[in-house]
C-alpha positions in Angstrom: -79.1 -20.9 159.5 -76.6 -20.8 157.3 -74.7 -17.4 157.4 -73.7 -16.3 153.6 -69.8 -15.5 153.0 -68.8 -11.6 153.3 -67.4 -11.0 149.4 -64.4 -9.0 149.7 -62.5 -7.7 146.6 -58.8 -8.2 146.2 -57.9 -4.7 148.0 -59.9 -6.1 151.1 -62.7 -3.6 150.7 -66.8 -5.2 150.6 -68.5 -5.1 148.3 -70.7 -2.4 149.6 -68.2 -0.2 150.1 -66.6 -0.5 146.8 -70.1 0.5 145.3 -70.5 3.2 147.4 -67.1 4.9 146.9 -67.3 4.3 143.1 -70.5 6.5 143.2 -69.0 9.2 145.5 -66.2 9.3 143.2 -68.7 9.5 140.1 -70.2 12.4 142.2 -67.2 14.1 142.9 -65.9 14.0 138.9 -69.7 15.2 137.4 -69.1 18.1 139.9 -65.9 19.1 139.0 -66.9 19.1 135.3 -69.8 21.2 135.7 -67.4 23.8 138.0 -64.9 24.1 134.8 -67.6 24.3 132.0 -66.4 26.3 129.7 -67.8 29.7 129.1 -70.7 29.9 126.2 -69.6 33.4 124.6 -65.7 35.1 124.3 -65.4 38.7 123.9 -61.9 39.4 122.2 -60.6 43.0 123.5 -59.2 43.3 120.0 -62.4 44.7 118.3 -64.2 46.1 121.6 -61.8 47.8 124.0 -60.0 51.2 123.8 -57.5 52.5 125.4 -59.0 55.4 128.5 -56.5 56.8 130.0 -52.7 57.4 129.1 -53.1 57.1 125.6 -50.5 56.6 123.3 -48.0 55.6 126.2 -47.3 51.9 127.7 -49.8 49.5 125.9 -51.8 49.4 123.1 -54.6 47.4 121.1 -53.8 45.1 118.7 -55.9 41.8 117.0 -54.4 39.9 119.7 -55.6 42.0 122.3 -53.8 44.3 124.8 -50.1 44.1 124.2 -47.2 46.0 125.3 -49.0 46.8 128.7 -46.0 48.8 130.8 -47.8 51.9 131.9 -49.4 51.8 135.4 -51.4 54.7 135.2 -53.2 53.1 131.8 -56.9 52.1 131.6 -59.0 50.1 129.0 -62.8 49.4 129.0 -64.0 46.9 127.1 -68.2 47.3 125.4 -70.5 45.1 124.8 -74.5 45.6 124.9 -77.1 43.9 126.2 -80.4 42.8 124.9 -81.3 41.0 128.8 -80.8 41.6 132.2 -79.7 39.0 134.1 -76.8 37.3 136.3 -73.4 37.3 134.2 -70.0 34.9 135.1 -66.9 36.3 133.6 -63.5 35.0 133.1 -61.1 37.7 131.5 -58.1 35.4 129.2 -54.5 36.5 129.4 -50.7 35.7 130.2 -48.0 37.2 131.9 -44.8 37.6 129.9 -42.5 37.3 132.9 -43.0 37.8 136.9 -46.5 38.3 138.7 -49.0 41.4 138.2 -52.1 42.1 139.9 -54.9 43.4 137.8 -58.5 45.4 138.7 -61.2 44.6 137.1 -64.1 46.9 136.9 -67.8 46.3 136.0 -71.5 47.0 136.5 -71.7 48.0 140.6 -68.1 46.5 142.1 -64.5 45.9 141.2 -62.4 42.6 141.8 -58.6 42.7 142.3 -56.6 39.2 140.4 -53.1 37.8 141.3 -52.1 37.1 137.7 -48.5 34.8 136.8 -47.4 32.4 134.1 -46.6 33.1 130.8 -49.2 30.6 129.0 -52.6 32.2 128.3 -55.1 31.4 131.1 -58.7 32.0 132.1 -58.9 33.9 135.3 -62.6 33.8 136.9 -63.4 37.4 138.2 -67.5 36.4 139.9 -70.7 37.0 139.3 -71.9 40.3 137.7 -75.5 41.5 137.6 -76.6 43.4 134.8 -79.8 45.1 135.7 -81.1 46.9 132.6 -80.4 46.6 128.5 -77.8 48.4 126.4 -74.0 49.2 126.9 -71.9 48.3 130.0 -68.4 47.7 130.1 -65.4 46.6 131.9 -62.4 48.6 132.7 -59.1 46.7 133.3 -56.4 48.5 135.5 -53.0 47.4 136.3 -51.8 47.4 139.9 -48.8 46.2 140.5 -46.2 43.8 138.3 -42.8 42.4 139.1 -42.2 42.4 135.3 -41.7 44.6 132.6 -45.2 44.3 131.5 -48.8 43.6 133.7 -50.6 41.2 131.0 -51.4 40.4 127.0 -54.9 40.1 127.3 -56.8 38.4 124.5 -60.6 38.1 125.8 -63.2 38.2 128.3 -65.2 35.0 128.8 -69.0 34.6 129.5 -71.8 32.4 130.7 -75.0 33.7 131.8 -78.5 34.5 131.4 -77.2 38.2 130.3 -75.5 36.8 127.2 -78.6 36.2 125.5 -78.3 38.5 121.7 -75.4 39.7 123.4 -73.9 42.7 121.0 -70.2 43.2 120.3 -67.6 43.1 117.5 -67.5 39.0 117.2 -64.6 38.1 114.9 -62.4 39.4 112.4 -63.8 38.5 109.2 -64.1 41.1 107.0 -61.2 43.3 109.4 -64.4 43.8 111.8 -61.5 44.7 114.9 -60.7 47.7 112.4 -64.3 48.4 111.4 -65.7 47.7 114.8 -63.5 50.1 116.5 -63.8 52.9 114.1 -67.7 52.5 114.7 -70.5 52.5 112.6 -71.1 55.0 109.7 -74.4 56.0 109.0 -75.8 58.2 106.0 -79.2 60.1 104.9 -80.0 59.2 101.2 -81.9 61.8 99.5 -85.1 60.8 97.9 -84.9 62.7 94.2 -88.0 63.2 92.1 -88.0 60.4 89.1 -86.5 61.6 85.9 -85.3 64.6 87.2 -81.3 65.7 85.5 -79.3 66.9 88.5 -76.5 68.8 87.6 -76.0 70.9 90.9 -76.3 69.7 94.8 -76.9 72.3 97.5 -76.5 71.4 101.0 -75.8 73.4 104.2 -73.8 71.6 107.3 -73.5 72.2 111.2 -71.5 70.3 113.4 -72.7 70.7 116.9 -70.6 72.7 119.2 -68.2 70.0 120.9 -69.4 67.4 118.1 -66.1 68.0 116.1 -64.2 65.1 117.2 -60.9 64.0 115.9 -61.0 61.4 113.1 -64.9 62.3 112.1 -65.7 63.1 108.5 -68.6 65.3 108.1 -69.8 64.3 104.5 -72.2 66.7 103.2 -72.5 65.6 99.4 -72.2 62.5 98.7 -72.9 61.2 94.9 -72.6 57.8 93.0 -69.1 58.3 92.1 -67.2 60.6 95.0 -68.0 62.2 98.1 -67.5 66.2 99.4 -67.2 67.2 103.1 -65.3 68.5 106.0 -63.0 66.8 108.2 -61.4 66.7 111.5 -58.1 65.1 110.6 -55.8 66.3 114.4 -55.7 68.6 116.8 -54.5 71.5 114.7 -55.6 70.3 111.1 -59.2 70.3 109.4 -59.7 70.1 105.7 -62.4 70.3 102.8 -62.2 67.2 101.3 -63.4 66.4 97.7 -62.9 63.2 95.8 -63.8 61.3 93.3 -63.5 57.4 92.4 -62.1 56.0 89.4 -64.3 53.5 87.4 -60.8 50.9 87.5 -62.0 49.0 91.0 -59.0 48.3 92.9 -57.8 50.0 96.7 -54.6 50.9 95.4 -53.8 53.7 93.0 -50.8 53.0 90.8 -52.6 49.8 89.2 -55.0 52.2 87.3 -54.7 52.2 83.9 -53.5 55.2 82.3 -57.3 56.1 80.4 -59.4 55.0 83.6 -57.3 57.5 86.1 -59.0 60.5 86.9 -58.1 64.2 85.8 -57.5 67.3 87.1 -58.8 70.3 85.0 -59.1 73.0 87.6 -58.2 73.7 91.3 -58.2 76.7 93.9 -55.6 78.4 95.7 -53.8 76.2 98.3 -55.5 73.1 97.1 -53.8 70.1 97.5 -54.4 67.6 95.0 -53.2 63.6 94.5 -54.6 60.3 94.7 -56.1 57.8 97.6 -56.5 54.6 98.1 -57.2 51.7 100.4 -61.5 52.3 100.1 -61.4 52.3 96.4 -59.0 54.5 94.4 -59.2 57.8 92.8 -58.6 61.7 92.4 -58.2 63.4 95.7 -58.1 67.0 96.5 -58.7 69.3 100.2 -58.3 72.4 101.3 -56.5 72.9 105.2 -59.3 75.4 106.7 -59.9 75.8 110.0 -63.6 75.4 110.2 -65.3 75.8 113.3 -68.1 73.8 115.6 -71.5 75.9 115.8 -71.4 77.5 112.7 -73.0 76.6 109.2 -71.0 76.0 106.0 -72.6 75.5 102.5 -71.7 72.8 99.5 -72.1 72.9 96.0 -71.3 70.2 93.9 -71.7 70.4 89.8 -72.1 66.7 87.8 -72.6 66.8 83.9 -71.5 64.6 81.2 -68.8 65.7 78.8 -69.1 64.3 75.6 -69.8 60.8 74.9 -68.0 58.5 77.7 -67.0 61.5 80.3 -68.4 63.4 83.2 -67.3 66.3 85.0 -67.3 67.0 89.0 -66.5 70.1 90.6 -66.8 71.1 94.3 -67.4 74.2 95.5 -67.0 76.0 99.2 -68.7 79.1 100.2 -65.9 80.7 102.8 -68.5 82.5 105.5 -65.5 84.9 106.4 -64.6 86.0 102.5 -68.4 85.6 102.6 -67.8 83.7 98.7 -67.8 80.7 96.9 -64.5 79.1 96.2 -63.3 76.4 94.0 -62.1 73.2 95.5 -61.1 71.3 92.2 -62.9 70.0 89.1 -62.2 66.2 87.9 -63.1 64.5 84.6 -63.9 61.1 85.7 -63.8 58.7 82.2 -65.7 56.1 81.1 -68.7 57.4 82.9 -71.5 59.8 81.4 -73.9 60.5 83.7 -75.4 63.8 85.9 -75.5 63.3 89.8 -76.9 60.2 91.2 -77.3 58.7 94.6 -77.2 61.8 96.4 -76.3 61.4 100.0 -74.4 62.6 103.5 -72.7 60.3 105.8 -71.3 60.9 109.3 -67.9 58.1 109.7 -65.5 58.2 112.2 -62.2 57.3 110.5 -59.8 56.7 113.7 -59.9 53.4 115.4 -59.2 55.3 118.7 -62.1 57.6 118.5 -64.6 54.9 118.5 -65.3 55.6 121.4 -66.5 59.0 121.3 -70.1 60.2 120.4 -70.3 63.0 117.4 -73.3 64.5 115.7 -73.9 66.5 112.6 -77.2 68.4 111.2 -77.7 68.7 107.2 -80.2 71.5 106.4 -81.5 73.0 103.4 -81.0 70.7 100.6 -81.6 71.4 97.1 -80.5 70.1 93.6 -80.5 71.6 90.5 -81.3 70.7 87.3 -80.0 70.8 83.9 -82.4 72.7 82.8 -82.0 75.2 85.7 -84.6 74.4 87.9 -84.1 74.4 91.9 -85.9 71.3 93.7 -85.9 70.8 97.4 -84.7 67.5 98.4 -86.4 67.1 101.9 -87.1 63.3 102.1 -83.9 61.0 103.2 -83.6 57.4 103.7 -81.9 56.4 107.3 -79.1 53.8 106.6 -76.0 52.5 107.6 -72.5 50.7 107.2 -71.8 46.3 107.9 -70.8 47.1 111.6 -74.7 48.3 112.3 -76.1 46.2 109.9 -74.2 43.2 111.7 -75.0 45.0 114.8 -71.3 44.3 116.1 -72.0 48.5 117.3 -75.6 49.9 117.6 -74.5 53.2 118.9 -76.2 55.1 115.5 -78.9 57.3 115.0 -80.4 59.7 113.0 -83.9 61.6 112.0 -84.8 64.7 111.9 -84.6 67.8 114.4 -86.3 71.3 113.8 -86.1 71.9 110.6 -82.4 69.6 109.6 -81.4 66.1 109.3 -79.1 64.7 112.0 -76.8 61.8 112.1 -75.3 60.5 115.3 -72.7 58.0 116.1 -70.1 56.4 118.0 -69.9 56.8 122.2 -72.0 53.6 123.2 -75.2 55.3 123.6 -78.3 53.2 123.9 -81.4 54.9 121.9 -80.5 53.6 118.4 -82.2 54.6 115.2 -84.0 52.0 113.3 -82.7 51.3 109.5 -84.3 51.8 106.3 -86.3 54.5 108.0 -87.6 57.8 105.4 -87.4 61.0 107.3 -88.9 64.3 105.7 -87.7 67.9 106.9 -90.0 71.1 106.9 -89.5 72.5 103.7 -87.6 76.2 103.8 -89.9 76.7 100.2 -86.8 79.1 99.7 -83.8 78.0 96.9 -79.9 79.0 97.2 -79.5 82.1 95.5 -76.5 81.3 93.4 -75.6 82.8 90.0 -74.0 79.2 88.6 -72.7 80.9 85.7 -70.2 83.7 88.1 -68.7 80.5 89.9 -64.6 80.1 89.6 -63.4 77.9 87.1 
């Protein structure tokens, strides 16, 4: 029998072994693909972490992330919600400007320590987290230990998991989302008039919950088509009544208003400060500093009436509960418009990045207009709404409805029982309208 000839490539090696290494080798390279798949959703920090712990010293948030990061004792937490429990692999993206830090990363039931280095941004895989229930969770990033001047810039964390399924977070910064997304959602209670009804004066009585009186919050009690009325928060020794009004020239900055589309102050009361704003639209500006307090209840009056044939008129009032009277915030004539109050509304909005993460609440009760023919109406029905950033749902920490016998908003603080939008809610009527003699008010 003839014996057939042993085929040997030129290396020496059979044939059978060449086939066999060349699949091992095709093995070894489909594994090591599948072990640096890259992860299917990317968190920046930039729109959904804040600064814990030693704020204001050693690092701060930026678009690009954590920068500046020289304080040990500073801690950041990063949100995002969840819409499915499930296993979660996270990488968390960053570089080291100089030297070698070691960083702690905290999440859902542990906490892994990293050996970070090198100054080109890299991926660093911190496990396996399991996150057992829907809604918020975070992860809180800690510095350790650095030989540098500065632990990390950190731009992102990576996932891949069943848990990122409808995922919720602040995705991108289109539109300035990282600003929006970090001042939170606002949400507002639109009050439902009767049709064809004139009305020239707004009622409305506002509590903020004790310890609801967070810094950066605006407490917007009436709201109209052209301007807004409310308290404010606006530090840690300074709360104003604010009352504003836009101009009908659209643009966010004021000195490109034309002369006869800027509005005009006619009258305002002692210690008022008055000007212009800008940056959400442009306009007439005035507030009082007055040190209102958390826990007790403050009425509004706003008067709208047209003046002739292409003005209106808007004047705020304030009732002071310890001069136990009315007085005048300011009165603008707003031109090219003729109208009496439209689109009557409140809105809770936190207006300070930094404070986005802090939970507020505020109650509206008692709300009435009046119309130009002198009748008092109860405005007790409100439509639920609220700002891009819930409609988006980049945040859906928001809520509102009614309690006892007042509206509530609620925001901010990554709580999990959300409101659903485009909701009407209907108070218990008081049957019972302000007793206000219009015609005694301060001019």
């Amino acid at each position: 029998m003839k014996k057939l000839p042993n085929f040997r490539n030129p290396f020496g090696w059979s044939v059978c072994a060449v086939i066999i290494a060349i699949a091992a080798m095709g093995f070894n390279v489909k594994t090591q693909e599948k072990a640096i798949e890259p992860p299917t959703i990317e968190v920046p920090l930039a729109g959904n972490t804040w600064k814990t712990k030693n704020e204001g010293f050693g690092g701060r948030i930026t678009d690009h992330g954590i920068v500046n990061w020289t304080d040990q004792q500073a801690e950041y937490k990063t949100y995002v919600r969840s819409t499915k429990p499930g296993k979660l692999e996270v990488w968390l993206k960053l570089s080291v400007p100089q030297g070698k830090s070691q960083i702690e990363v905290s999440g859902p039931g542990r906490s892994v320590k990293l050996d970070v280095e090198g100054d080109s941004v890299k991926a660093y895989y911190t496990g396996t987290w399991l996150i057992t229930d829907t809604g918020y969770f975070s992860f809180k990033i800690k510095g350790l230990s650095t030989t540098g001047s500065k632990f990390a810039d950190v731009s992102s964390f990576q996932m891949r998991g069943k848990a990122t399924d409808g995922l919720t977070f602040v995705k991108n910064n289109e539109g300035n989302f990282y600003h929006w997304g970090r001042r939170g959602p606002s949400v507002h209670l639109n009050y439902i008039l009767p049709d064809n009804l004139q009305a020239e004066w707004f009622y409305n009585e506002v509590t903020v919950p004790v310890s609801n009186d967070v810094i950066g919050s605006y407490f917007m009690a009436n709201g109209f088509a052209e301007g807004y009325f409310g308290m404010q928060v606006n530090s840690a020794t300074e709360r104003r009544i604010l009352f504003s009004v836009w101009s009908p020239f659209v643009t966010d900055e004021p000195d490109k208003i034309p002369d006869h589309q800027r509005i005009q102050l006619l009258a305002k009361g002692e210690n008022v400060h008055v000007g212009e704003f800008g940056n959400e639209g442009s306009g007439g500006q005035s507030y009082l500093k007055y040190n209102w307090k958390a826990g007790i209840t403050y009425k509004f009056l706003l008067r709208g009436r047209p003046e002739g044939d292409n003005n209106s008129i808007y004047t705020a009032y304030f009732y002071d509960p310890e001069k136990q009277s009315w007085i005048l915030i300011a009165s603008f004539r707003r031109p090219d418009t003729r109208t009496y109050l439209k689109r009557l509304h409140s809105f809770l909005e936190n207006f300070v990045p930094d404070q986005g993460k802090v939970e507020r609440q505020v109650e509206f009760t008692n709300q009435w207009v009046r119309s130009s023919s002198g009748k008092w109406t109860s405005l007790h029905k409100a439509k639920f709404t609220a700002d891009n950033t819930a409609r988006k749902k980049y945040r859906m920490d928001y809520g509102g409805g009614v309690q006892k016998n007042s509206f509530y908003l609620r925001n901010c603080g990554f709580f999990n029982d959300y409101t659903d939008l485009n909701q009407v809610f209907e108070r218990p009527q008081s049957g019972k309208a302000p007793e206000i003699a219009v015609n005694d008010l301060p001019k």
